[in-house]
N, CA and C atoms as a LAMMPS dump frame, in Angstrom:
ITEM: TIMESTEP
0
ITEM: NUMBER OF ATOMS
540
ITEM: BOX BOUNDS ff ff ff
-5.0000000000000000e+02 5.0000000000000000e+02
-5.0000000000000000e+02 5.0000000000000000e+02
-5.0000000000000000e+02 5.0000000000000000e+02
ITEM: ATOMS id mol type element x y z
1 1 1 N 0.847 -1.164 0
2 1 2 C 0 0 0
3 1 3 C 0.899 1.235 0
4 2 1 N 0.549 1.937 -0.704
5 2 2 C 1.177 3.298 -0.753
6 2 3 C 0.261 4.855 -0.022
7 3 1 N 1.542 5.538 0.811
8 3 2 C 0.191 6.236 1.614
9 3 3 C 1.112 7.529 1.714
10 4 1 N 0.85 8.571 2.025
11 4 2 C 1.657 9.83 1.988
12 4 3 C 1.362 9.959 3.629
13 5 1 N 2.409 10.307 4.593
14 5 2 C 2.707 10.762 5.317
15 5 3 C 1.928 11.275 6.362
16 6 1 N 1.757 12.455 5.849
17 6 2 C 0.276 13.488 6.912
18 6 3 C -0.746 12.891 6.76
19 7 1 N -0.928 11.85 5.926
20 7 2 C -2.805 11.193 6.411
21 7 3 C -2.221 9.791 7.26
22 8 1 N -0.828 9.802 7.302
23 8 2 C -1.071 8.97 8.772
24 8 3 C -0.596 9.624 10.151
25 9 1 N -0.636 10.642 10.147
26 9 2 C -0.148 11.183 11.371
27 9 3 C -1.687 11.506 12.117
28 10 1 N -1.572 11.007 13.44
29 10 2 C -2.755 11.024 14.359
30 10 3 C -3.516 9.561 13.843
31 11 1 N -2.8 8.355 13.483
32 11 2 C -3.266 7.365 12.784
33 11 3 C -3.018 6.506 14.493
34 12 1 N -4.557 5.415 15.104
35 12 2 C -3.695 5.127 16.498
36 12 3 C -3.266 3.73 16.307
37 13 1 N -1.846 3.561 17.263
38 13 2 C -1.239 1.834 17.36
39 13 3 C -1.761 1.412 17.86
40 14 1 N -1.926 0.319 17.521
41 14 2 C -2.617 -1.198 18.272
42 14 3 C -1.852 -2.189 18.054
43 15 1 N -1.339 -2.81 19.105
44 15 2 C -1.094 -4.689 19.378
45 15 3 C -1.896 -4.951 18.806
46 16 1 N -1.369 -6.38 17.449
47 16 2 C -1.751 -6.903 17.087
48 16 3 C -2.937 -8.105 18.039
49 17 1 N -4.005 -8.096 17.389
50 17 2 C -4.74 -8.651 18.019
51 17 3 C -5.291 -8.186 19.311
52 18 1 N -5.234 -7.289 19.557
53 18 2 C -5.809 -6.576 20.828
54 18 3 C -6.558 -5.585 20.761
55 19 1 N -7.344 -4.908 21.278
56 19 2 C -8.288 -3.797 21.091
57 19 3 C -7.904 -2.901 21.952
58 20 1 N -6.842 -2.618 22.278
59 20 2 C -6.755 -1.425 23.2
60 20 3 C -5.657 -0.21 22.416
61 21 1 N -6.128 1.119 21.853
62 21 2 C -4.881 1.977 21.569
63 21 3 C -4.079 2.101 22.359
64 22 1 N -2.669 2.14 21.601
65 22 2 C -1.229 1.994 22.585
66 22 3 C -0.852 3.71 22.443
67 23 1 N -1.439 4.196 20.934
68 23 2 C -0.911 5.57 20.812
69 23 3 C -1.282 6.355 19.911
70 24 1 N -0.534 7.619 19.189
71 24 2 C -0.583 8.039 18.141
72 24 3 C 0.197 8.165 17.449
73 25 1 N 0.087 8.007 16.236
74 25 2 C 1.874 8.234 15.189
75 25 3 C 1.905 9.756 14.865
76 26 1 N 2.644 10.194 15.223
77 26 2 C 3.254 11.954 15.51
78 26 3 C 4.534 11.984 14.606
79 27 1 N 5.287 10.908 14.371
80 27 2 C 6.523 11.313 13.121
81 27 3 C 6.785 10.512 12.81
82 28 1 N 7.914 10.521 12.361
83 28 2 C 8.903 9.316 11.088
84 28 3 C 10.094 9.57 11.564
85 29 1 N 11.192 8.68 11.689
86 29 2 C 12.258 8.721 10.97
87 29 3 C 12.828 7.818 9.85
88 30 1 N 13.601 8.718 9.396
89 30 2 C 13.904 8.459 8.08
90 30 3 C 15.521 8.777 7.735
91 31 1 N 15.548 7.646 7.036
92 31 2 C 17.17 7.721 6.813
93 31 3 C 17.687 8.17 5.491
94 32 1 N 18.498 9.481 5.825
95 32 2 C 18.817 10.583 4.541
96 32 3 C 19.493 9.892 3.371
97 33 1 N 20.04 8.626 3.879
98 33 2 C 21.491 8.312 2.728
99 33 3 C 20.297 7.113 1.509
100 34 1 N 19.414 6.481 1.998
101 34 2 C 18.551 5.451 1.457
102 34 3 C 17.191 5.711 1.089
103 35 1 N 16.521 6.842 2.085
104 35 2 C 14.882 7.244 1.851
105 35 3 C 14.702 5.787 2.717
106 36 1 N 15.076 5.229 3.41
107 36 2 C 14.333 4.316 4.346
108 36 3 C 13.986 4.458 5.571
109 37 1 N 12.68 3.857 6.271
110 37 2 C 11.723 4.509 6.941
111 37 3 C 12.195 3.536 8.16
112 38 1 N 12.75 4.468 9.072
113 38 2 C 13.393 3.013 10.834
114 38 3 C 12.242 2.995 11.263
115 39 1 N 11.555 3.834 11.449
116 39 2 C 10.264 3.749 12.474
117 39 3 C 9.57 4.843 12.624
118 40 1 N 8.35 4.777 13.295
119 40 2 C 7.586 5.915 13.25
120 40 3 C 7.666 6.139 15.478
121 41 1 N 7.379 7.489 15.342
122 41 2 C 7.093 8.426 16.904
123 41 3 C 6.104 7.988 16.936
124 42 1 N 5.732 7.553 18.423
125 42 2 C 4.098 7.137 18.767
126 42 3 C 4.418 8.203 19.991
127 43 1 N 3.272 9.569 20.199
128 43 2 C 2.961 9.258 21.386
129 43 3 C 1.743 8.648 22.387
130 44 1 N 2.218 8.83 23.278
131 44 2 C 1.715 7.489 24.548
132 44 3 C 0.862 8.511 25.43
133 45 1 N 0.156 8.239 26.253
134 45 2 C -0.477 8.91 27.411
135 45 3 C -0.602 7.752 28.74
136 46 1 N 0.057 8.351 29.561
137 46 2 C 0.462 7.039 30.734
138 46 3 C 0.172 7.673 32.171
139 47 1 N 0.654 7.263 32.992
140 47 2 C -0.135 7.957 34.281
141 47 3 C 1.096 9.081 34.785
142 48 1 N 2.275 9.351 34.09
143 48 2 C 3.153 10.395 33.95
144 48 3 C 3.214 11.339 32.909
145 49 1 N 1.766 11.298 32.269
146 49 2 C 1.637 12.12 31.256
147 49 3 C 2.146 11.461 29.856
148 50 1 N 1.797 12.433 28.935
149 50 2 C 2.079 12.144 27.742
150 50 3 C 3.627 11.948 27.254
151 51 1 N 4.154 10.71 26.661
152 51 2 C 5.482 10.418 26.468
153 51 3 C 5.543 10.031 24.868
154 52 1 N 6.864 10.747 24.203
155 52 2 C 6.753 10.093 22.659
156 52 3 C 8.21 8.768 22.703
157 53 1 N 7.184 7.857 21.976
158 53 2 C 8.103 6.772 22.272
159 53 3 C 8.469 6.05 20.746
160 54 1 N 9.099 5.565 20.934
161 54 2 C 9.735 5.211 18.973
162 54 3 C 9.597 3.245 19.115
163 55 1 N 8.789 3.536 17.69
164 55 2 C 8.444 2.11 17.027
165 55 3 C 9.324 1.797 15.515
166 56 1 N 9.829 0.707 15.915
167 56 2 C 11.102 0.098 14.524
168 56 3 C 10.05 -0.157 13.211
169 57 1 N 10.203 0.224 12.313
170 57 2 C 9.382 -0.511 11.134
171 57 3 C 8.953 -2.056 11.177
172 58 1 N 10.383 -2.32 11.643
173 58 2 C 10.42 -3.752 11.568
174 58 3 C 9.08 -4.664 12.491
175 59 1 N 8.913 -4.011 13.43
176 59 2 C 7.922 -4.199 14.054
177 59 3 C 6.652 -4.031 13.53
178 60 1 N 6.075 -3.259 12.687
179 60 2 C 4.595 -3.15 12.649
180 60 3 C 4.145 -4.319 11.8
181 61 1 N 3.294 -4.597 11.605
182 61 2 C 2.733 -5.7 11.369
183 61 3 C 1.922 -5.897 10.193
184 62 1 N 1.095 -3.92 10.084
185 62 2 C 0.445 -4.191 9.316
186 62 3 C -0.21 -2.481 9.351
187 63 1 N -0.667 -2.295 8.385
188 63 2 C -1.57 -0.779 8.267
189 63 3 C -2.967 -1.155 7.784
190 64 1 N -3.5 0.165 8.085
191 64 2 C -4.901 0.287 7.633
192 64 3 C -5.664 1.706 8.285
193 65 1 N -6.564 1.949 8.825
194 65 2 C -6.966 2.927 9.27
195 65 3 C -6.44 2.865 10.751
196 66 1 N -5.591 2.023 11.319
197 66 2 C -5.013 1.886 12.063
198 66 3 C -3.564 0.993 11.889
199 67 1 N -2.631 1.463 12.83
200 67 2 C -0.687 0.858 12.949
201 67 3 C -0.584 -0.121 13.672
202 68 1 N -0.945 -1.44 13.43
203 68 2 C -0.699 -2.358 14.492
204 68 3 C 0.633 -2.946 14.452
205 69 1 N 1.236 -3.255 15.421
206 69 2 C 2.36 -3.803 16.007
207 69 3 C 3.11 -4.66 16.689
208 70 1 N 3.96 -6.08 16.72
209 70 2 C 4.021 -6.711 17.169
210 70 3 C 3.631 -7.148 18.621
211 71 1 N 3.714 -6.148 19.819
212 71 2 C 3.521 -6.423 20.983
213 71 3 C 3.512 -4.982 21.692
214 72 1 N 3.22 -4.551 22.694
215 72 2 C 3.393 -3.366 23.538
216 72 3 C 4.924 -2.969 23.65
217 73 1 N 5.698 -4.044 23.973
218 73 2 C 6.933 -3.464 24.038
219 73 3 C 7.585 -3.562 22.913
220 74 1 N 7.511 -3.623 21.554
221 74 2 C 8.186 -2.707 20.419
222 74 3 C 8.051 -1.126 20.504
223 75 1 N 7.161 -0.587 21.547
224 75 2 C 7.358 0.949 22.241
225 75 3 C 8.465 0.907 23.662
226 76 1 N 9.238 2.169 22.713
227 76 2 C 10.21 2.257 23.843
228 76 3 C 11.262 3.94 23.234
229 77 1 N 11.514 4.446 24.418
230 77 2 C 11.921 5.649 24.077
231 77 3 C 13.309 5.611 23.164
232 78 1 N 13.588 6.486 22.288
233 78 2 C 14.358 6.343 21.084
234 78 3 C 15.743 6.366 21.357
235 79 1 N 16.258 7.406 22.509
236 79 2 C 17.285 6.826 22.995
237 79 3 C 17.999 5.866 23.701
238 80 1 N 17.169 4.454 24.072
239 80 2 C 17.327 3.415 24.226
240 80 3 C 17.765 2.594 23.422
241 81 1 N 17.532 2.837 22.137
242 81 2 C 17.658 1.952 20.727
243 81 3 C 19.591 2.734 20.213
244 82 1 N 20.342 2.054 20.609
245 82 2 C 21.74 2.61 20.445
246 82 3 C 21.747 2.761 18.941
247 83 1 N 21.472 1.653 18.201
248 83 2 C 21.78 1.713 16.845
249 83 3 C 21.109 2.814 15.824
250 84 1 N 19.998 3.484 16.749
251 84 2 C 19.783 4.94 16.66
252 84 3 C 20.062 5.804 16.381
253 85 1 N 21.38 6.024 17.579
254 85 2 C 21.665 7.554 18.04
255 85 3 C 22.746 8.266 17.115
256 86 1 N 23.248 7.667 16.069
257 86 2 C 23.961 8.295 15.114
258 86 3 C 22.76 9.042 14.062
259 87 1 N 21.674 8.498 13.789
260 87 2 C 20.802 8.962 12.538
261 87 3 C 19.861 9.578 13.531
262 88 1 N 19.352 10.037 15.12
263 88 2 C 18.775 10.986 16.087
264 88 3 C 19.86 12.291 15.832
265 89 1 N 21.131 11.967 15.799
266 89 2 C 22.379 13.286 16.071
267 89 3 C 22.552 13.632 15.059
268 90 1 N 21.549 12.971 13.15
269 90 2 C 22.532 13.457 11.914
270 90 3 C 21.316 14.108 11.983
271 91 1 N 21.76 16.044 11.425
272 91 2 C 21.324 17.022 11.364
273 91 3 C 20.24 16.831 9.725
274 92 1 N 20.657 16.178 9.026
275 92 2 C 20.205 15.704 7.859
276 92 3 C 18.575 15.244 7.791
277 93 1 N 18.1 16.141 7.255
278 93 2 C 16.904 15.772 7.658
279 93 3 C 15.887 15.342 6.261
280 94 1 N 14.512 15.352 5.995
281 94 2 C 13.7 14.749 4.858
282 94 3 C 12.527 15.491 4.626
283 95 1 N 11.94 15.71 5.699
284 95 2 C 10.368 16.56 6.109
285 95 3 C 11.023 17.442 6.168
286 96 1 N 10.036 18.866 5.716
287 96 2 C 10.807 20.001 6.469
288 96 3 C 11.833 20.685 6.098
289 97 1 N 12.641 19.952 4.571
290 97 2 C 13.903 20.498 4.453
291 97 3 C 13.809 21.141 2.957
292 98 1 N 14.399 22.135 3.001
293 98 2 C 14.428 22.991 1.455
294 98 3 C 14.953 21.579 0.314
295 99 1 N 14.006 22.202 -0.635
296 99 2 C 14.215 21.312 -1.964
297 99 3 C 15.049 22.207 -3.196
298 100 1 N 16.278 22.113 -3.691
299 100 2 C 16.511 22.88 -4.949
300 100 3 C 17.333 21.835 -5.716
301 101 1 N 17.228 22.194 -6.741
302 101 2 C 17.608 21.803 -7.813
303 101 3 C 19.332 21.905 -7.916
304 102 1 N 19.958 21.413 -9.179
305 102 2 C 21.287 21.344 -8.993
306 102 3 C 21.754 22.602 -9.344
307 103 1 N 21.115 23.334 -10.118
308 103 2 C 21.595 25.091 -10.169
309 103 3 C 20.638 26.044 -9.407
310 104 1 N 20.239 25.235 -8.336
311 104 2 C 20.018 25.998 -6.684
312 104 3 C 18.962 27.078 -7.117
313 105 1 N 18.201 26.283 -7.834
314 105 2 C 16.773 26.818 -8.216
315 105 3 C 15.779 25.948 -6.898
316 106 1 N 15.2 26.916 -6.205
317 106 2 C 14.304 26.739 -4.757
318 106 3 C 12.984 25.988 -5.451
319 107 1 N 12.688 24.426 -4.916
320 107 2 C 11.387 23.998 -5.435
321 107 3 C 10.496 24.286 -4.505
322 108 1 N 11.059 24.54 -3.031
323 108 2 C 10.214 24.42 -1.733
324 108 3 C 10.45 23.772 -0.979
325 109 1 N 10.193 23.211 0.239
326 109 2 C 10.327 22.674 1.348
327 109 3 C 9.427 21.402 1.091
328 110 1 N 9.877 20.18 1.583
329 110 2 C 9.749 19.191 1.744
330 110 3 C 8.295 18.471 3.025
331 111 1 N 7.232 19.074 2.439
332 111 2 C 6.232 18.893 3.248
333 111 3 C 5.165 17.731 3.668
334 112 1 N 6.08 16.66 2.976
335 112 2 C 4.767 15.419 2.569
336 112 3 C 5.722 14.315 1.812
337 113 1 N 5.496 13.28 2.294
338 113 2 C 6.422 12.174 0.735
339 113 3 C 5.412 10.968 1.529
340 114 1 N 5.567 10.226 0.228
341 114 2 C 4.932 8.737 0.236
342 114 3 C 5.428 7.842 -0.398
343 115 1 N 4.946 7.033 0.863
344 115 2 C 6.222 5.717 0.8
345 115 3 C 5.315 4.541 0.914
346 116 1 N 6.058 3.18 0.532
347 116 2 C 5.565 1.954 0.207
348 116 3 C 5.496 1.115 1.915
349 117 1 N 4.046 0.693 2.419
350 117 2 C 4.035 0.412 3.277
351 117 3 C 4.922 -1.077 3.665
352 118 1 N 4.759 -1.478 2.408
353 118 2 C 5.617 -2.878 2.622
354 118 3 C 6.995 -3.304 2.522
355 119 1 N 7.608 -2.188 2.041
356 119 2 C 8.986 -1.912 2.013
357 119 3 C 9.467 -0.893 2.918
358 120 1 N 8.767 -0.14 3.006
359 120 2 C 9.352 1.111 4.272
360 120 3 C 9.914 2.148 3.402
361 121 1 N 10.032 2.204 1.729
362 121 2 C 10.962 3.137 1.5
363 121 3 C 10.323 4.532 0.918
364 122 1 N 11.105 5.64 1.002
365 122 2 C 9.744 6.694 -0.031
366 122 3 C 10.356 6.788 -1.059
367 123 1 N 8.757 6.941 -1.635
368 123 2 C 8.771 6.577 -3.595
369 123 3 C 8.822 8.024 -4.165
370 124 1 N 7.932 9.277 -3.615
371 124 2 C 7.881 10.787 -3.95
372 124 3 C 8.06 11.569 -2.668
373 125 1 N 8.691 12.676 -2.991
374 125 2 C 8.736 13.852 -2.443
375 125 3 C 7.579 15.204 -2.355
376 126 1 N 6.838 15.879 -1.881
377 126 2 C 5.986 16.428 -2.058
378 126 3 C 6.191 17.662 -1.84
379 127 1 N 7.158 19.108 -2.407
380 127 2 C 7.59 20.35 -2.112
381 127 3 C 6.266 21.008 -2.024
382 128 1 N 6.331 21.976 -0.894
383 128 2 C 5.505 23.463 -0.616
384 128 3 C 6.213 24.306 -0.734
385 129 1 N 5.727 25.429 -1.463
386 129 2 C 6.458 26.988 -1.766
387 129 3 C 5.472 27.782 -1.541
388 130 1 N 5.52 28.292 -0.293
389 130 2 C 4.681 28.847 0.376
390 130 3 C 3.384 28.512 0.415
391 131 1 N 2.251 28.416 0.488
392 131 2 C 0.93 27.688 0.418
393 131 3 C 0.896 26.726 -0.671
394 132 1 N 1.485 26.847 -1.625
395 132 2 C 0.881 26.544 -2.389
396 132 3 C 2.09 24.547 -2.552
397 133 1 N 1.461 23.356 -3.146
398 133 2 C 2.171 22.353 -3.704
399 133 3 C 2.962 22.571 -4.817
400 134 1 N 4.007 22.074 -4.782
401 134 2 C 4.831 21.993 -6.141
402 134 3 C 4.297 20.85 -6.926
403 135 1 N 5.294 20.466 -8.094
404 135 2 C 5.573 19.299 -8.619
405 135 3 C 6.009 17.863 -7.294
406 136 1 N 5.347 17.08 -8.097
407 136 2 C 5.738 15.496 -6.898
408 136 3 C 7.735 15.256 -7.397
409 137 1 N 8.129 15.083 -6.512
410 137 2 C 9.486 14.491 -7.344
411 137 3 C 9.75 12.803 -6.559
412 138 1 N 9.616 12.114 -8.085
413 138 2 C 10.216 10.701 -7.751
414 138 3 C 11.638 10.477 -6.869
415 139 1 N 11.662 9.837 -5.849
416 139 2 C 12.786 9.787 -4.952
417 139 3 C 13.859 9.431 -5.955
418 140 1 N 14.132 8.743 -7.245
419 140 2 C 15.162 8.316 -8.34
420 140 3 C 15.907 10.126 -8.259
421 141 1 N 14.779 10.683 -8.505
422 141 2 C 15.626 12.316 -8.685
423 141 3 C 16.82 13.043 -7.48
424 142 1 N 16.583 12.51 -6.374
425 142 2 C 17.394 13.159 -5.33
426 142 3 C 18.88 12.394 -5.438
427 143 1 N 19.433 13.507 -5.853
428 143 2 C 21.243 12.773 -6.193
429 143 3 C 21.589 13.26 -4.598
430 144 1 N 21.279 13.827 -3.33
431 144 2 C 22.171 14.169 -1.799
432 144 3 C 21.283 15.155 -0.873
433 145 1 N 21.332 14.362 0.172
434 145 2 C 20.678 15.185 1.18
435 145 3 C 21.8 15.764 1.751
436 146 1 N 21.492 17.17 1.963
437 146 2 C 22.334 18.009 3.339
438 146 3 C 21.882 18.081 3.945
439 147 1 N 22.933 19.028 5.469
440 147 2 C 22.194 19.423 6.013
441 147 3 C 20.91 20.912 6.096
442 148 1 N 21.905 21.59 4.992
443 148 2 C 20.685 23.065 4.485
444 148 3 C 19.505 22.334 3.409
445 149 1 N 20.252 21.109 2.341
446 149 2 C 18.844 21.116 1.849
447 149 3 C 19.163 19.833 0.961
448 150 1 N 17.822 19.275 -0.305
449 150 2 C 17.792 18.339 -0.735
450 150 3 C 18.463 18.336 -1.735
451 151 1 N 18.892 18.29 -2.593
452 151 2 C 19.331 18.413 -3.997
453 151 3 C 19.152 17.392 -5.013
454 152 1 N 18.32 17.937 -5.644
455 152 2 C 17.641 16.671 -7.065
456 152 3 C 18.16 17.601 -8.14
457 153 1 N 17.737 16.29 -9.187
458 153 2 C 18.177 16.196 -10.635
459 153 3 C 17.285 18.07 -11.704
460 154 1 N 18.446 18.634 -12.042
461 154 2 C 17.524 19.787 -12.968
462 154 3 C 16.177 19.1 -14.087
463 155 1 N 15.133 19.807 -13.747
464 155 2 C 13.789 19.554 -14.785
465 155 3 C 14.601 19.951 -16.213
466 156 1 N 15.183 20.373 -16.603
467 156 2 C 15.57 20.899 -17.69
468 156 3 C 16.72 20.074 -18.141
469 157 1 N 17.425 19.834 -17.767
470 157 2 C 18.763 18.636 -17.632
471 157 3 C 17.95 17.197 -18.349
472 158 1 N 17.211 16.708 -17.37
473 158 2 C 16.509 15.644 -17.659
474 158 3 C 15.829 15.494 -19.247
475 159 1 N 15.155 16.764 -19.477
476 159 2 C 14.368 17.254 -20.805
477 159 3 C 15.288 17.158 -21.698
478 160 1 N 16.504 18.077 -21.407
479 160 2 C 17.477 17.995 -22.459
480 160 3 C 18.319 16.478 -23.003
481 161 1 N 17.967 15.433 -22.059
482 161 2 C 18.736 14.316 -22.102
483 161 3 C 17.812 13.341 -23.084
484 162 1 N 16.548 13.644 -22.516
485 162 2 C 15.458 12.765 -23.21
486 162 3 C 15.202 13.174 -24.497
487 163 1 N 15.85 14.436 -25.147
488 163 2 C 15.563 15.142 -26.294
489 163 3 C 16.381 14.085 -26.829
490 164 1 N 17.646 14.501 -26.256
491 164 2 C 18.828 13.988 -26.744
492 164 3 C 18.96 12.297 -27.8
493 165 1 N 17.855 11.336 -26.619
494 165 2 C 18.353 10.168 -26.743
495 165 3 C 17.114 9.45 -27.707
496 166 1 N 16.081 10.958 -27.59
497 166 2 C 14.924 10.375 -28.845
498 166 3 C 15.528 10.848 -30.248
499 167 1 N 16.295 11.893 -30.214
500 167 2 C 17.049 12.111 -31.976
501 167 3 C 17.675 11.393 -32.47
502 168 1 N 18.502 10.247 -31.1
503 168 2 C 19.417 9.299 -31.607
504 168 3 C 19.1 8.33 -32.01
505 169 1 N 17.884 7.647 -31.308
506 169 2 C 16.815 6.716 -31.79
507 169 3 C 16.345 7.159 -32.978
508 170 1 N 16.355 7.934 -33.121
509 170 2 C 15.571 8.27 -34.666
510 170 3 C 16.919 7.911 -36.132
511 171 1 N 18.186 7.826 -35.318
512 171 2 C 19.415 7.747 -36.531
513 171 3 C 19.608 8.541 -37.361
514 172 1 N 20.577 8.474 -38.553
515 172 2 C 21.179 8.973 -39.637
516 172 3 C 19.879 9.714 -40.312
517 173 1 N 19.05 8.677 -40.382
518 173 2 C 18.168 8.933 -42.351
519 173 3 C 17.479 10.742 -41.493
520 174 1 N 16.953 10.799 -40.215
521 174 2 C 16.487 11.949 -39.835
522 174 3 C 17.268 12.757 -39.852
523 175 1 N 18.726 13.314 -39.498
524 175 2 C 19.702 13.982 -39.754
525 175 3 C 19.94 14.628 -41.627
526 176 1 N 19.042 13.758 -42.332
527 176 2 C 19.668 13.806 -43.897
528 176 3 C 18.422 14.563 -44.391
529 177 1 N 18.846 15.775 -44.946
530 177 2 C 17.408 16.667 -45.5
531 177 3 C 16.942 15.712 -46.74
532 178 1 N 15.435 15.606 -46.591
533 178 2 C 14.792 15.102 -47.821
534 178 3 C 14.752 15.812 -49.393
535 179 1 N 15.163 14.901 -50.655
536 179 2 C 14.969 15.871 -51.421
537 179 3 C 13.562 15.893 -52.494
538 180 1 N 12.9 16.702 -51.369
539 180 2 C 11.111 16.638 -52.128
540 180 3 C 11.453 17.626 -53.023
C-alpha cells in the first residue's frame, strides 16, 4: 500500500490482536542516505503524562486505518535503541527540508512524501512553496541530502537528455534533408 505521510499522522497503534490503543503516530524517521523509513514516533499517554516513544518498522505488522504492532513493548523511548543515536544526532533531515535543484533553483520545502508500506521506502517527495504544492518528485531524482537542503536532478537537464536520446533513436536517415 502506498500512503503519503500526513494522512497517517494522528493514525492510532494497536497490538496486534488486541483492542486497546497503545498511541498516536506523531513522526517518522527516516534515513537521509537510502529514503528508508526506521520507524515511526508514537505518542503514549500514561499515568506520567504524555510520552513520545519510537516504534522500529520492523515491528509493525500491518496498516490500515489503524498501525498495528508486534507487541506493547516494540514501544520504547528512542534513545534506548543505540543503533539509533547516530541517525537521532545526523542534522540531515527529509520533512521540512528545502528542496533545490542542482543550479540551486528553490522547489520548496519538503512537506509530505509517500512511501511503500511494505517496504518502508519513499517513492515521492511532495515540495511546498509557500501555500501553495509543487511538482511530486520521484525519490530516483534526489542525487544528496544536506544538512541546508535536498538536492535533485535539474527539470531541464533531464528534458534535455530525453531530447537527446529520442534524436538518436531516430538515426542517420532523420539527420539527412529530404529531397522533395
Amino acid at each position: 500500500m502506498h500512503l503519503r505521510f500526513t494522512h497517517c499522522l494522528g493514525f492510532p497503534v494497536m497490538e496486534e490482536g488486541g483492542d486497546q490503543i497503545l498511541g498516536m503516530v506523531t513522526g517518522v524517521l527516516i534515513l537521509p542516505d537510502t529514503g528508508k523509513i526506521e520507524g515511526l514516533f508514537v505518542q503514549t499517554n500514561g499515568l506520567l503524562g504524555a510520552q513520545t516513544l519510537f516504534c522500529s518498522s520492523l515491528d509493525i505488522t500491518r496498516w490500515g486505518t489503524r498501525v498495528y504492532i508486534n507487541s506493547d513493548t516494540a514501544l520504547a523511548p528512542a534513545e534506548d535503541r543505540i543503533r539509533l543515536q547516530p541517525l537521532l544526532e545526523d542534522s540531515r533531515t527529509v520533512l521540512g527540508q528545502k528542496i533545490k535543484t542542482e543550479a540551486e533553483t528553490y522547489l520548496g520545502r519538503c512537506s509530505d512524501v509517500q512511501f511503500n508500506t511494505d517496504t518502508m521506502h519513499i517513492e515521492w517527495l511532495f515540495p511546498k512553496k509557500w501555500f501553495r504544492w509543487g511538482v511530486a518528485l520521484p525519490i530516483s531524482d534526489v542525487l544528496e541530502v544536506t544538512p541546508q537542503s535536498i538536492i535533485v536532478r535539474d527539470p531541464m537537464r533531464k528534458e534535455s537528455v530525453a531530447q537527446k536520446n529520442t534524436s538518436e533513436s531516430r538515426g542517420v536517415s532523420s539527420l539527412v534533408p529530404s529531397s522533395d
